[in-house]
VMD Tcl script that draws the C-alpha trace (Angstrom):
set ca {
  {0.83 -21.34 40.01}
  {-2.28 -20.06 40.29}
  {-0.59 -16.24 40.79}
  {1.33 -16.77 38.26}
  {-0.91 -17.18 35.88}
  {-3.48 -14.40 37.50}
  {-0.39 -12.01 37.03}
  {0.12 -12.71 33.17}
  {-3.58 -12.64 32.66}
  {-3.58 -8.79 34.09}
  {-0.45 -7.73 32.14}
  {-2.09 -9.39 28.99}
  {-5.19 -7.52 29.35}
  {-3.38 -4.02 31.01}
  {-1.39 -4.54 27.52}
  {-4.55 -4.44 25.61}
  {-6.33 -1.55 27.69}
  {-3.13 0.38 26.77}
  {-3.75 0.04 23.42}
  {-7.20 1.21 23.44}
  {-6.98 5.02 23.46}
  {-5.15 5.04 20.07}
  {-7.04 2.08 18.11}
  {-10.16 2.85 16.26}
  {-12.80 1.40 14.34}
  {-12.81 2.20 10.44}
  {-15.99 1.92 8.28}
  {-15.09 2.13 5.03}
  {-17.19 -0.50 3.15}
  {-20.57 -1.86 3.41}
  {-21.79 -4.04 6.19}
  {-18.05 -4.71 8.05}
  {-15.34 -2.49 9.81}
  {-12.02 -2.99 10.08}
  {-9.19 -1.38 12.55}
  {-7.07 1.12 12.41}
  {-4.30 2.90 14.22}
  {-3.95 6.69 15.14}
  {-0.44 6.34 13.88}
  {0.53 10.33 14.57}
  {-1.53 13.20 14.86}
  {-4.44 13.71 12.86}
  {-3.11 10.57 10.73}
  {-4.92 7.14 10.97}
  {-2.60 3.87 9.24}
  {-5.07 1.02 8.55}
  {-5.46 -2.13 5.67}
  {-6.05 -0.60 2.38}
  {-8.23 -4.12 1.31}
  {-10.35 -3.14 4.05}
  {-11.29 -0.01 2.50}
  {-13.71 -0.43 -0.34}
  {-14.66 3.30 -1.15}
  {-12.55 6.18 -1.26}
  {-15.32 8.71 0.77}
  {-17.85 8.58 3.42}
  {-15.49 6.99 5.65}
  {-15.32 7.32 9.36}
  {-13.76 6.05 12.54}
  {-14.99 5.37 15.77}
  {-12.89 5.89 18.85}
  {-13.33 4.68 22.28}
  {-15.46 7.33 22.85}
  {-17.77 5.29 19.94}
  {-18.45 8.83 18.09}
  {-18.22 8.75 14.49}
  {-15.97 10.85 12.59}
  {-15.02 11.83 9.14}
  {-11.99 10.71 7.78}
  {-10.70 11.78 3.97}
  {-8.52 9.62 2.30}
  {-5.28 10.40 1.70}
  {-4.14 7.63 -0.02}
  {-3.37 3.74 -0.50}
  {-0.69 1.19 -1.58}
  {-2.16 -2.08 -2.25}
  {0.81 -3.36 -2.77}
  {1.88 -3.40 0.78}
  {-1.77 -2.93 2.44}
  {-1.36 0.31 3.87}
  {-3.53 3.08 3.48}
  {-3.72 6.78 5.13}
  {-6.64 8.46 6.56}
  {-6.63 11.93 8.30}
  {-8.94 12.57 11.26}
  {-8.94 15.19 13.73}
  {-9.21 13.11 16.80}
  {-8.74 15.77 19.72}
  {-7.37 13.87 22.73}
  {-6.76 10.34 21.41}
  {-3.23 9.41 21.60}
  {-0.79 8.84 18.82}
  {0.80 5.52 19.02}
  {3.43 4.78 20.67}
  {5.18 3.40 17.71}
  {8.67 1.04 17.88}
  {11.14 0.77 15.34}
  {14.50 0.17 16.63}
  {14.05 -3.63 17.59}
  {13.78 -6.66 15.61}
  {11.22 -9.36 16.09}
  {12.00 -12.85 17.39}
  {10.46 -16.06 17.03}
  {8.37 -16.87 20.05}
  {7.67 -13.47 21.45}
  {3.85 -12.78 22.47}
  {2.21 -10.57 19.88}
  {-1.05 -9.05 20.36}
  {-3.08 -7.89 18.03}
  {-5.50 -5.29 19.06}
  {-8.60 -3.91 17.04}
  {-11.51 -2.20 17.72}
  {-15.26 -2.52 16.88}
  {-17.59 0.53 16.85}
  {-20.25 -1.41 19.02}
  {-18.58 -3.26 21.57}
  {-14.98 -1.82 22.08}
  {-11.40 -2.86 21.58}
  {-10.83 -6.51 21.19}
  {-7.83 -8.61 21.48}
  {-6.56 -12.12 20.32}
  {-3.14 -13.00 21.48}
  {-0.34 -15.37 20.41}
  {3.25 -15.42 19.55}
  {5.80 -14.27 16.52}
  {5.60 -17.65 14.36}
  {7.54 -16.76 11.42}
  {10.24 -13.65 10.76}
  {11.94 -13.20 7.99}
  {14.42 -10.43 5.79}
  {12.73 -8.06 3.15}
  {9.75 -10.01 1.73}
  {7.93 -9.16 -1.68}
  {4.04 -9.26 -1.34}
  {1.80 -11.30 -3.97}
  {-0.04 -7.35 -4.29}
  {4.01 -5.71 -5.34}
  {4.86 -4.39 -2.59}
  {8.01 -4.95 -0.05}
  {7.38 -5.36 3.66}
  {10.90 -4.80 5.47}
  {10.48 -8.26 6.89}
  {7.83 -10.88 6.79}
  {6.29 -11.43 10.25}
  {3.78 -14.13 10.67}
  {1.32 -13.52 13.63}
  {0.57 -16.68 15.89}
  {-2.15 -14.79 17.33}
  {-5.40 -14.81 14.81}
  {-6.07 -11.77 13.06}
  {-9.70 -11.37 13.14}
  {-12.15 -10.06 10.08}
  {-12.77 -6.28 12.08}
  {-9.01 -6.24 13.28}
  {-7.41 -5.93 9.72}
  {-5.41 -2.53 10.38}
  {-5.13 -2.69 14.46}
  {-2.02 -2.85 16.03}
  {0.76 -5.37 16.91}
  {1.97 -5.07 20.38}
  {4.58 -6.17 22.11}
  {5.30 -7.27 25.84}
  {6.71 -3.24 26.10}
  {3.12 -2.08 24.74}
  {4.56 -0.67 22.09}
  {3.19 -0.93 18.46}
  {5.59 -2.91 16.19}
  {3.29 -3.36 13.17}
  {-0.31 -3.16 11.66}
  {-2.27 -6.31 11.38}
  {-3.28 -7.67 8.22}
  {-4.90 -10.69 6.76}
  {-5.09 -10.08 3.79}
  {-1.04 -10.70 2.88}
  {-0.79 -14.27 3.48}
  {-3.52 -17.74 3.03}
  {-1.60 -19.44 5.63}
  {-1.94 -16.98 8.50}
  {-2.02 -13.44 9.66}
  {1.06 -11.34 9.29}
  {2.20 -7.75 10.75}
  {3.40 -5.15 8.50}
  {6.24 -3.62 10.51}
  {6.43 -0.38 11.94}
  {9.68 0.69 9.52}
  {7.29 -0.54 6.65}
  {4.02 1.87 7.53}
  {6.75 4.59 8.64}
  {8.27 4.59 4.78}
  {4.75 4.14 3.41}
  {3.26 6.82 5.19}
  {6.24 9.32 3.60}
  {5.77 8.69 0.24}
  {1.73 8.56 0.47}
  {1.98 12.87 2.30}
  {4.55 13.75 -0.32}
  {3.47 12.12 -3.42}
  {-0.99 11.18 -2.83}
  {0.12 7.62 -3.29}
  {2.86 4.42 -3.07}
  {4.46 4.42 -6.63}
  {5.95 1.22 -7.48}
  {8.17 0.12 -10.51}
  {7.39 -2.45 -12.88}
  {8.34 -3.20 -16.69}
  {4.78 -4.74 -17.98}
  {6.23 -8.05 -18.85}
  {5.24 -11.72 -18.19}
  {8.45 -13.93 -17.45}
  {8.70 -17.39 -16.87}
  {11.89 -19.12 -15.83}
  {12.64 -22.01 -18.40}
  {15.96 -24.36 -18.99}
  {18.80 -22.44 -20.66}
  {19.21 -24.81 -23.91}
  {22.59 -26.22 -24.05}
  {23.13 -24.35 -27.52}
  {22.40 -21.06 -25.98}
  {24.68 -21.40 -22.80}
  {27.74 -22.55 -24.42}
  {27.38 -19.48 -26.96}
  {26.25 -16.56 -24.54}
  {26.29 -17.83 -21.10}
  {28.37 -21.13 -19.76}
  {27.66 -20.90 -16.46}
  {23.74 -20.25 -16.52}
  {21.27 -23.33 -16.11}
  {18.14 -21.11 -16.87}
  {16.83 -17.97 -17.93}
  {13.50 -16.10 -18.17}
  {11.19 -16.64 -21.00}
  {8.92 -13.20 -22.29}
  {4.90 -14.85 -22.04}
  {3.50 -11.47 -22.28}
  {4.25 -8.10 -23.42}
  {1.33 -5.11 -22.03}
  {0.89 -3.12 -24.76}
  {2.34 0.41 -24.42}
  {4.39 -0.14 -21.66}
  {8.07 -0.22 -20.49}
  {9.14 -3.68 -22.29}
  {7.20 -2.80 -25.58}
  {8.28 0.64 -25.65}
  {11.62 -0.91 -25.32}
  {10.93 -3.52 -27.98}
  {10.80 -6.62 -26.09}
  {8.54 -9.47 -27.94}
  {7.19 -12.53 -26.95}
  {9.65 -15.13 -27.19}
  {12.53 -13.40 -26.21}
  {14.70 -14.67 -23.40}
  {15.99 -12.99 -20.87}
  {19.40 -14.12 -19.11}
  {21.27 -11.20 -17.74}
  {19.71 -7.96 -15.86}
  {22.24 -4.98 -15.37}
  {25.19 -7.57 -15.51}
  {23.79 -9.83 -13.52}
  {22.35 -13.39 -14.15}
  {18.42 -13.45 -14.41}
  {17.29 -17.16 -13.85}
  {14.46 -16.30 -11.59}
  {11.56 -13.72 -11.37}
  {13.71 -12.72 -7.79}
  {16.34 -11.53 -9.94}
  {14.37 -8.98 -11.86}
  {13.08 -7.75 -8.72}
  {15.82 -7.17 -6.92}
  {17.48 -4.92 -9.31}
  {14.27 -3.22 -10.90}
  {12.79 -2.11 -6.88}
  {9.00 -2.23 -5.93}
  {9.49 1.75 -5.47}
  {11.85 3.77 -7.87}
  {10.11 4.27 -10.83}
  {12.14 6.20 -13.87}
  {15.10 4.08 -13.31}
  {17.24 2.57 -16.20}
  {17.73 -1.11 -16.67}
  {20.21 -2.92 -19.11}
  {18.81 -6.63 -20.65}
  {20.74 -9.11 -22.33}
  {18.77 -11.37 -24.82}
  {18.32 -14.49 -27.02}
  {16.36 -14.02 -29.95}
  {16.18 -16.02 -32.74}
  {19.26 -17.72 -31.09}
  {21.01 -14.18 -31.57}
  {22.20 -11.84 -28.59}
  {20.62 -8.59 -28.55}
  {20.93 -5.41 -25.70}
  {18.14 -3.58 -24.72}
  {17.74 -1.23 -22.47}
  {14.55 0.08 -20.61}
  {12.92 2.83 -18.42}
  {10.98 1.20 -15.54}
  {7.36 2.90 -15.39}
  {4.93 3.51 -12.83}
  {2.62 0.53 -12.21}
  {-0.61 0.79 -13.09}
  {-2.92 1.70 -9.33}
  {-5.26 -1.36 -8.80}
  {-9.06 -0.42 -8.33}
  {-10.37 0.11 -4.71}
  {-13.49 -2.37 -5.48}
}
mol new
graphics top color blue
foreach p $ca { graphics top sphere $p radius 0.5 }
foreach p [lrange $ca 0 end-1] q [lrange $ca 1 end] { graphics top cylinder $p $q radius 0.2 }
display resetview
């Protein structure tokens, strides 16, 4: 037994000395660090909350020299942001997309602090799940919810696996019940768009909905089948749903053909990240049925402070 457990205690901590070349410390706010991951070269992926300035920010590697890093961009929305930083002879990543997580396999989250090294805390896969929506609107590819505790400096290290290869970036910032990874696939599509476009453009329409019980009136006139729809709370001035001419009051119970009972309906069809597209509404207002269609805009960056 006592081999045993000597021999998982070395391939834990040979898991977490692999890791080290290509994790490095990031200081971008006052006071704290966070983590961050030399994702390819020149290119560092870490948490966007972590990051509380857009300049003067630097990374440590193991060497524990400083160097200038320049922004390249963020989305909040799924907590990735882009730094480049030439880092001659640190590793990229070895990064892993083709498998899917399991409940109950060891993950390791490994950071880095620009006094005393890499760190480590390690645990298992608690929680996986399809294509998840983030509270900051964004969409991870799955939702992955780290046994293993994600500390305050490790926000932005890297998710291993028992392979040593990276499978996410670590984040606690997501979730108030635990830490979760953002996968690989997820920072691999975020990283695109940020080098083509300076940033993570996401759709929205600038409405407040709230799902309410379809009055019995209303569904045997418009829509027998429907139980709810989506009342219209709020209406930001000047954009997609007022340009449209969507008011307060209205109801909303069909998106592009489809029934819209729940806030998951509208975002579904409308899609964290294709801005310009057309959507079709069917309404009740006044207890009259009106068709509106609107362009889906931009949403508005939130501020880095």
């Amino acid at each position: 037994m006592e081999q045993s457990l000597a021999a998982f205690s070395n391939a834990i901590a040979a898991l977490a000395e692999g890791a080290a070349p290509y994790v490095v410390a990031v200081n971008g706010r006052r006071r704290s660090h966070s983590s961050g991951v030399h994702w390819r070269q020149d290119l560092i992926v870490t948490a966007e909350h972590t990051l509380r300035r857009d300049e003067e920010i630097t990374v440590t590697d193991r060497g524990g020299k400083p160097a200038e890093a320049a922004l390249v961009g963020r989305d909040p929305g799924t907590d990735i942001a882009l730094l480049r930083c030439s880092l001659p002879g640190v590793p990229a990543a070895p990064v892993e997309t083709g498998s899917s997580p399991r409940v109950g396999e060891i993950a390791l989250v490994v950071g880095r602090s620009p006094n005393s090294g890499h760190n480590a805390s390690m645990g298992i896969i608690s929680a996986v799940s399809g294509e998840w929506r983030t509270w900051r609107g964004g969409t991870l590819d799955a939702y992955i919810r780290l046994g293993a505790e994600v500390f305050a400096g490790s926000s932005g290290g890297a998710v291993i696996d028992h392979r040593g290869a990276v499978t996410g970036i670590a984040t606690s910032a997501l979730s108030r019940v635990a830490g979760l990874s953002i996968p690989a696939s997820t920072v691999n599509r975020i990283v695109e768009r940020i080098l083509a476009l300076g940033n993570a453009p996401h759709a929205y329409i600038g409405v407040g909905l709230q799902p309410v019980p379809m009055p019995s009136a209303f569904r045997e006139k418009f829509a027998p089948a429907q139980t709810r729809a989506l009342m219209v709370l709020d209406v930001e001035s000047g954009g997609p749903a007022d340009r449209s001419g969507i008011l307060v009051g209205d109801m909303v119970f069909e998106i592009e053909g489809k029934s819209a009972s729940s806030l998951d309906d509208v975002q579904s069809v409308i899609g964290w990240e294709k801005p310009g597209k057309s959507v079709a509404l069917r309404i009740i207002r006044g207890g009259a049925l009106k068709s509106i269609t609107l362009t889906t805009g931009v949403r508005p960056a939130r501020s880095a402070s």
